[in-house]
N, C-alpha and C positions, 0 to 999 in steps of 0.2 A: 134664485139660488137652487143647485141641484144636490140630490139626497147626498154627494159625495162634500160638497163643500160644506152642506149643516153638520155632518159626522165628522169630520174636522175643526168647525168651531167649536163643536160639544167636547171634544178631546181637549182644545186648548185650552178652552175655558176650564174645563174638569182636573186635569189635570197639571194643567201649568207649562205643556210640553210647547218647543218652537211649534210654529204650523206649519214650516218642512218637515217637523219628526210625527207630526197629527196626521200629512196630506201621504208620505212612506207606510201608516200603520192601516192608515186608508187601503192604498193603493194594496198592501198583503192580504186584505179581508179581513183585516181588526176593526170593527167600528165603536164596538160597546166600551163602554170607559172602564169595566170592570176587566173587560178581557185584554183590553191596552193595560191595564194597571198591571196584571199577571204576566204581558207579553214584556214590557219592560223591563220585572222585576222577577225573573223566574225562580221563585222559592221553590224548594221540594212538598212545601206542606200544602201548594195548589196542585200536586197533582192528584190525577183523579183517581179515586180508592179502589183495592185489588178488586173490591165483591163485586164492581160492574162486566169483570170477567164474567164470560158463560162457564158454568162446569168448575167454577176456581175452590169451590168447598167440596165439591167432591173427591177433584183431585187433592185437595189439603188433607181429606179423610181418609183415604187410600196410602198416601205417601206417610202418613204419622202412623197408617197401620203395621205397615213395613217396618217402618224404624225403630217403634217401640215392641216390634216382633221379632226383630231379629233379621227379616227377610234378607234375600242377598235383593240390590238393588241396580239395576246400570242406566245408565245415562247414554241416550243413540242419538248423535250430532249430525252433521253435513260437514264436508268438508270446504267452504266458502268462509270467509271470515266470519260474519254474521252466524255463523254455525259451528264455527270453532269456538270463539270469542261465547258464544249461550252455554257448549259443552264446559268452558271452563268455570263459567261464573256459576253453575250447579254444582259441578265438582267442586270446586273451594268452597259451596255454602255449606255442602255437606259434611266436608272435612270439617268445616266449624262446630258443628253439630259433633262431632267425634264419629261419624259413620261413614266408615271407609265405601266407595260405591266403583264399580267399573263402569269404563267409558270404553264408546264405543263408537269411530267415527268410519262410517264406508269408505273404501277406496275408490277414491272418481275413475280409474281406469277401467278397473277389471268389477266393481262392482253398481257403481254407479248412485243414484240419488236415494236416500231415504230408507225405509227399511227394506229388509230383504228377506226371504223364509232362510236361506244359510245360516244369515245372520245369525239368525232368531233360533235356528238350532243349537248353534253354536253356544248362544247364552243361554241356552235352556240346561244343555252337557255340564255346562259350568258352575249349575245351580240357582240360577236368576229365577227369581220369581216375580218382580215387578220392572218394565221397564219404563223411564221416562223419556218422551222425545223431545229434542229441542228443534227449533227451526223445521220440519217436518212432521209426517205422519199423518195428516189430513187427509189425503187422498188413499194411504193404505188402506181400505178395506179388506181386501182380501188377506193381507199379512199378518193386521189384526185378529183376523177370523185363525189364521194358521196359528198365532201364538197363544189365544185364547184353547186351540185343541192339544197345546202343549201343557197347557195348567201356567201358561203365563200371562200375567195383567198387564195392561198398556194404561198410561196416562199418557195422554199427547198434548204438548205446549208447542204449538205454529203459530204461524204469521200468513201464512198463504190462501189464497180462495176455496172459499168451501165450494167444490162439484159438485152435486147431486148426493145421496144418502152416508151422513156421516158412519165413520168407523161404528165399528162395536166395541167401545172400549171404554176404561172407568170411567173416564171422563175428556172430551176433548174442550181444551181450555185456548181458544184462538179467536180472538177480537174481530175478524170477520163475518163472523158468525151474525153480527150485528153491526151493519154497514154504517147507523146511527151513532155508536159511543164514540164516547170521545178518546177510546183506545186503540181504534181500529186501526192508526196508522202504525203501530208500533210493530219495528226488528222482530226477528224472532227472540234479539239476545233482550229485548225489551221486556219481552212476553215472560222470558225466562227470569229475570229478574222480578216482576210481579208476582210469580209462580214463589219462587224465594221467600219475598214480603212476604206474599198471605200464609205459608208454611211457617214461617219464623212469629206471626203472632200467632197462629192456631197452636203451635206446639210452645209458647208461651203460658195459655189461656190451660194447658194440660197440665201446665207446672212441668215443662222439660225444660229446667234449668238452662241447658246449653245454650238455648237460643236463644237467652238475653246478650252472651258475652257476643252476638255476632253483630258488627258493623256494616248495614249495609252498602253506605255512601262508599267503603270500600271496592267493593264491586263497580263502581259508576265509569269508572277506565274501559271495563270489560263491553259493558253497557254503550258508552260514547264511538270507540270504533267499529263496534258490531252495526251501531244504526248508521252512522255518517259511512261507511262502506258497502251497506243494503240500497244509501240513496233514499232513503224517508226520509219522508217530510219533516223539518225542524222547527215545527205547529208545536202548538200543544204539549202532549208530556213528555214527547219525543224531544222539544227544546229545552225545555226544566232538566231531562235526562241529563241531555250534552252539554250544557251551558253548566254544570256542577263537574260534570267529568273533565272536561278541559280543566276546569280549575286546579280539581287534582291533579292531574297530567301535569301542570305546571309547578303547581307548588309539593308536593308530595308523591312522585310517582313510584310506583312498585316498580320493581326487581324487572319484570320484563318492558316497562315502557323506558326505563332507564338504561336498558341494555340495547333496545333499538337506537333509543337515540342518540347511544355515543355510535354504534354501527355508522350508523346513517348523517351522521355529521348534522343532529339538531337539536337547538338550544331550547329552553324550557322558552323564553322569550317568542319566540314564532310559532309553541305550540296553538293549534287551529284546525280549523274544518279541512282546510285544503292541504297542511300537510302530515293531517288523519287520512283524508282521502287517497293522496298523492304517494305519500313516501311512508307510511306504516299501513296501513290496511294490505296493501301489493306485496308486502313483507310477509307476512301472514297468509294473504291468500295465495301466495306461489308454493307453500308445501302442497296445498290441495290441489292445488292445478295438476299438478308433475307425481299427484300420487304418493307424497312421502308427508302426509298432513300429521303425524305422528310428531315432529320437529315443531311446526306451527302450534302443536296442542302442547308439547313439552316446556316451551318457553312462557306458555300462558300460566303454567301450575308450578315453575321455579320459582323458591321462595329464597333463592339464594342467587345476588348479584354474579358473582362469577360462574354462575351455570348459567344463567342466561345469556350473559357474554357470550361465553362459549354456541350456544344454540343459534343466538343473532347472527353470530357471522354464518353459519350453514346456511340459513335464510337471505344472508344475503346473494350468496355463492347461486341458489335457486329463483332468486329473484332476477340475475342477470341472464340462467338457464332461458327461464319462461318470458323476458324482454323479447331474445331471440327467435324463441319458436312463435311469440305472438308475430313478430313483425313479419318473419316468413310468411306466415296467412296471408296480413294484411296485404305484403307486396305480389301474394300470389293473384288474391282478389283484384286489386287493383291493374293489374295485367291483364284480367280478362274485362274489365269494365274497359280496356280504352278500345273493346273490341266490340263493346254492345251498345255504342253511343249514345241515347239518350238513357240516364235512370231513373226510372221509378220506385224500384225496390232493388234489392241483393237479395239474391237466393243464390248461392253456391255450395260444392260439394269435393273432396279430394278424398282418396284415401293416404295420401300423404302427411296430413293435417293432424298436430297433435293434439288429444281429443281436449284437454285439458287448458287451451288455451282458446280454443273457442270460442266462447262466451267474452274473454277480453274483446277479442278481436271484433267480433260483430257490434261490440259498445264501440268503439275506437272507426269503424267506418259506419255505421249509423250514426255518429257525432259531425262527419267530417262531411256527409254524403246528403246528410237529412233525408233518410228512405229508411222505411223499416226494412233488416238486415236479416240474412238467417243463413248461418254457415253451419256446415254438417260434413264430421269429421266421419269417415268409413274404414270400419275394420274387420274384413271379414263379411261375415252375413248380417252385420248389423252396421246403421248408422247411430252418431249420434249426435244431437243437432241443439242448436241455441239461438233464439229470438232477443232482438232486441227494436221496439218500436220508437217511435218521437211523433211528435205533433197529435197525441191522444189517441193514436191506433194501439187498436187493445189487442194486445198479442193474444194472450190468453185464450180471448173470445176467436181466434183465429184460428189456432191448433183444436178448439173445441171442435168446431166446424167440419175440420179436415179428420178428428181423430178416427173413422176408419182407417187410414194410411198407417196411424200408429200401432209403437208396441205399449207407450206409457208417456205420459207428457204430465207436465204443473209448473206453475209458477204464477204471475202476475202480470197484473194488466202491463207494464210497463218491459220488462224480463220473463224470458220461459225458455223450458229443456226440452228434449223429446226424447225417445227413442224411436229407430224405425227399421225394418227389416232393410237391407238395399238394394234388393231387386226392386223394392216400391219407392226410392229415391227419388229418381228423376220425375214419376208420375205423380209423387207429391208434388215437385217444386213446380211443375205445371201447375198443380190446381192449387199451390198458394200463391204463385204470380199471378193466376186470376182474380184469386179472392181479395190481393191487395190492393190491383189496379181498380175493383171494386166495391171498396171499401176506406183505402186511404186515400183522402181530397189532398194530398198534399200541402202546400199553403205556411210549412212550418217557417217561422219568425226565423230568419237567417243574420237577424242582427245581432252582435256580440255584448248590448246590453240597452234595456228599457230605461229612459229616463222618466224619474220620479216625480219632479218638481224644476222647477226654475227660480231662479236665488240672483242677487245682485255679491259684489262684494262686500259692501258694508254687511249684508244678514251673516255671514261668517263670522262667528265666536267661540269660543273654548264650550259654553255652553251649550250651542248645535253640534260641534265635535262631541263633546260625553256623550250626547242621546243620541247621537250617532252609532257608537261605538256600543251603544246598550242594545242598540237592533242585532246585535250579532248573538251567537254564533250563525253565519251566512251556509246556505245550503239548499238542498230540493225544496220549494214550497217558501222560501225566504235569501234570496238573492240582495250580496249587496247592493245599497244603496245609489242612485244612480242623479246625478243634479247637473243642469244645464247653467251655468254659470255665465256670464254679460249681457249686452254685449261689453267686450272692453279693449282696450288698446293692446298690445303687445309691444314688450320693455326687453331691453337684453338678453334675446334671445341666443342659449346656446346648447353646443353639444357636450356632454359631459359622460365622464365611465364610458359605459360598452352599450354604446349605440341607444344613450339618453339625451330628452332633452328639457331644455329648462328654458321655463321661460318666465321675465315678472310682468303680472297685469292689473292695469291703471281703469281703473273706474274712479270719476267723481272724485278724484284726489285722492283714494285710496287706493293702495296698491296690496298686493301677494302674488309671493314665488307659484309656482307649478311645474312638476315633474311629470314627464311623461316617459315610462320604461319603457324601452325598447320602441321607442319612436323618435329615433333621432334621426329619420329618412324624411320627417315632415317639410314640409315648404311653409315657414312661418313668416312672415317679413315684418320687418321691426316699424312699429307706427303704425299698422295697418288693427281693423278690429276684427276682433273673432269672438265666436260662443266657443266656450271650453265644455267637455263633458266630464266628468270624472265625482270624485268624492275630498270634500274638506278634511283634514287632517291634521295630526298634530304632529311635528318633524324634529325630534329628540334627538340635540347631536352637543357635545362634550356638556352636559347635563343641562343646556337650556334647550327652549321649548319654543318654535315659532310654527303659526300658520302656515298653512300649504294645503295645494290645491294638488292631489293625486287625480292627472287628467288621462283619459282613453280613447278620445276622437277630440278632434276642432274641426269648426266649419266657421271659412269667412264669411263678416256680416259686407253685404255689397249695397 
């Protein structure tokens, strides 16, 4: 017996779980019975406490100096969802607190990522004397230094890789700091949320009344899109995060989740990972794209249903804007690929390209391409450029390599930005085409899902369905569940709806339906055997409940 199938028995045994849902928790890198007990059953009181932040009582002591001083305070975001979505969840904490604070989120065209000395003047004119950042700020050194010569303080709350010598500032409070905790994978809107907590019981412990009246599970909407549209991993406290925010999402949603989802034509019922991913985060991040992230942040801090309304539909109007100018890229790229035949990577550059949809586009043909992607929009004497990797090429470490070329670059092993002058364009993409054909093995898994386990029909039960459905919320680092089903016979096979098909399968004198979406092109032949791939399900239709087998491939048994 190998170490995989004794941590499976120990699960079942301990637990009581099927050993399909013990061999799935296996297979994620859950083996411990305590930490399957928490992945199962994500309470908020397992997740792990503010003070394993670096810097997180510093910043609590600086931020309560402020507010119990009167200071003017602001909040400096990114405009990306994960960065809108932090600015807002700080602004509303503070409004709880009764302390009105300015927000401050860059313009991605004309201003670009992160802080900025403008900026930083700007809120200096205006009287700021302590700024907070969200989602950013790590890598400002220099900005830092500029705002500390203005007589203004920085706290920094990021998510992103620390480079080389941190800021000079109260405190930088970013989980990477320590590769080891168990925070480190956390959104920046995560971070920001943390920053919250610890603030909210330290200005408890001071006897500031305010912060008891303040709810944070509230906030957890803010918190749930911010991380499932960053693409973190939904491990750990990141999944205790989202797995409480969806709830609310469903059952109690504020002013702006309610306002998308009559927009957007979606029921509290389907709310989920995918369409947090799919059809509201793209909602939100198309003001920032297009540069008018003012809308995006607006809808986030309406406390009144008909202003949001009102906001949703602009978002949508920009969400069709930015469909367009991404696919322009994509079909421009895709143009010049059927001219460079074999790929191994994408490096391209136009100054045609809107700068702000970039970053989609290189995720949308690194997805489709499987080669790390890197497109760079030119405007003028500057480019500006966006990395997106696959198969564990660490962008990051790549732009590091290269960054003579650069004017500024950050981001993560997975996503990164640049800037770059553009007379040095083309002499970059030379030497990252080298560096990638030297660096990325290629090799990436081009299958559309890992199976998990293998299962007969009889092990199908309402009971494997619940612990089924307890593995969720699905996403980076937690992919649904994937089971090879027969061999079995195949029964009345048909086509049904828009290009579905259905088919029922006979094992051992027991049978169940199977649906398969959008494969109604299959070649199934009735009597014949096949392995089904897909996941067991429960199939709710005029209020009863039967089995079903939601399938994704079949392969005949010969």
């Amino acid at each position: 017996m190998d170490r995989g199938d004794e941590d499976v028995e120990r699960l079942v045994s301990s637990l009581g779980v099927h050993p399909v849902t013990a061999r799935i928790l296996v297979n994620r890198g859950i083996r411990g019975v305590e930490e399957a007990r928490v992945f199962l059953n994500p309470k908020l009181q397992f997740l792990p406490h503010p003070s394993l932040l670096p810097d997180i009582d510093e910043a609590c002591r600086r931020i309560a100096k402020a507010i119990l001083s009167g200071e003017k305070i602001a909040v400096f975001g990114d405009f990306d969802t994960d960065g809108i979505t932090a600015t807002a969840l700080l602004v509303r904490f503070f409004r709880g607190l009764g302390v009105e604070v300015m927000h401050y989120i860059p313009n991605r065209l004309s201003e670009g990522y992160g802080l900025n000395c403008d900026a930083i003047s700007r809120l200096a004119r205006e009287g700021v004397n302590l700024i907070i950042t969200v989602d950013n700020g790590v890598s400002a050194r220099d900005e830092i230094d500029f705002a500390s010569s203005l007589g203004v303080d920085v706290v920094i709350s990021d998510h992103h890789e620390v480079a080389g010598e941190l800021p000079r500032a109260c405190a930088v409070v970013d989980p990477k700091r320590d590769a080891n905790s168990p925070l480190s994978e956390l959104a920046g809107v995560g971070v920001a949320f943390y920053l919250a907590a610890a603030l909210k019981s330290w200005l408890e412990g001071m006897g500031y009344n305010k912060a008891k009246g303040i709810d944070l599970k509230r906030f957890l909407d803010l918190v749930t899109v911010g991380t499932v549209a960053d693409v973190s991993p939904l491990l750990g406290a990141n999944r205790i995060l989202v797995s409480h925010g969806i709830r609310l999402m469903k059952g109690s949603p504020s002013p702006w989740v309610e306002a998308i989802m009559k927009t957007a034509g979606i029921s509290g019922e389907e709310m989920d990972t995918d369409v947090i991913a799919f059809r509201i985060a793209p909602r939100i991040n198309a003001s920032g794209r297009l540069g008018r992230h003012g809308v995006g942040l607006d809808i986030l801090l309406a406390d009144d249903l008909d202003r949001a309304i009102y906001l949703s539909s602009d978002l949508e109007e920009m969400n069709r804007e930015r469909q367009l100018l991404e696919k322009r890229v994509v079909d421009d790229v895709e143009a010049m690929l059927e001219k460079d035949g074999a790929i191994k990577c994408i490096v391209a550059s136009s100054c045609e390209w809107h700068p702000g949809v970039i970053g989609s586009a290189a995720s949308r043909l690194s997805e489709k391409y499987l080669v790390p992607t890197v497109i760079i929009s030119i405007d003028g004497e500057v480019g500006r450029g966006s990395v997106r990797g696959v198969g564990g090429f660490d962008v990051i470490e790549s732009l590091h390599s290269l960054k003579g070329f650069l004017l500024d670059y950050g981001g993560h092993k997975g996503a990164a930005g640049f800037d770059i002058r553009a007379d040095l364009v083309e002499s970059f993409k030379s030497a990252l085409e080298r560096y990638i054909e030297e660096h990325f093995v290629g090799g990436v898994d081009t299958s559309p899902f890992v199976v998990d386990a293998e299962i007969e029909i009889g092990d199908i039960s309402t009971k494997l369905i619940s612990e089924l459905q307890a593995l969720s919320p699905y996403g980076e680092g937690n992919p649904p569940p994937c089971l090879l089903v027969g061999p079995c016979t195949a029964k009345c096979v048909k086509r049904v709806g828009n290009n579905h098909l259905k088919v029922t399968l006979l094992e051992n004198g027991i049978s169940i339906d199977a649906i398969g979406f959008g494969l109604g092109s299959l070649n199934i032949a009735e009597g014949r055997r096949y392995r089904f791939a897909g996941v067991p399900e429960a199939n709710v239709w005029n209020n009863t409940s039967r089995l079903q087998i939601k399938f994704l491939d079949v392969v005949e048994v010969v």
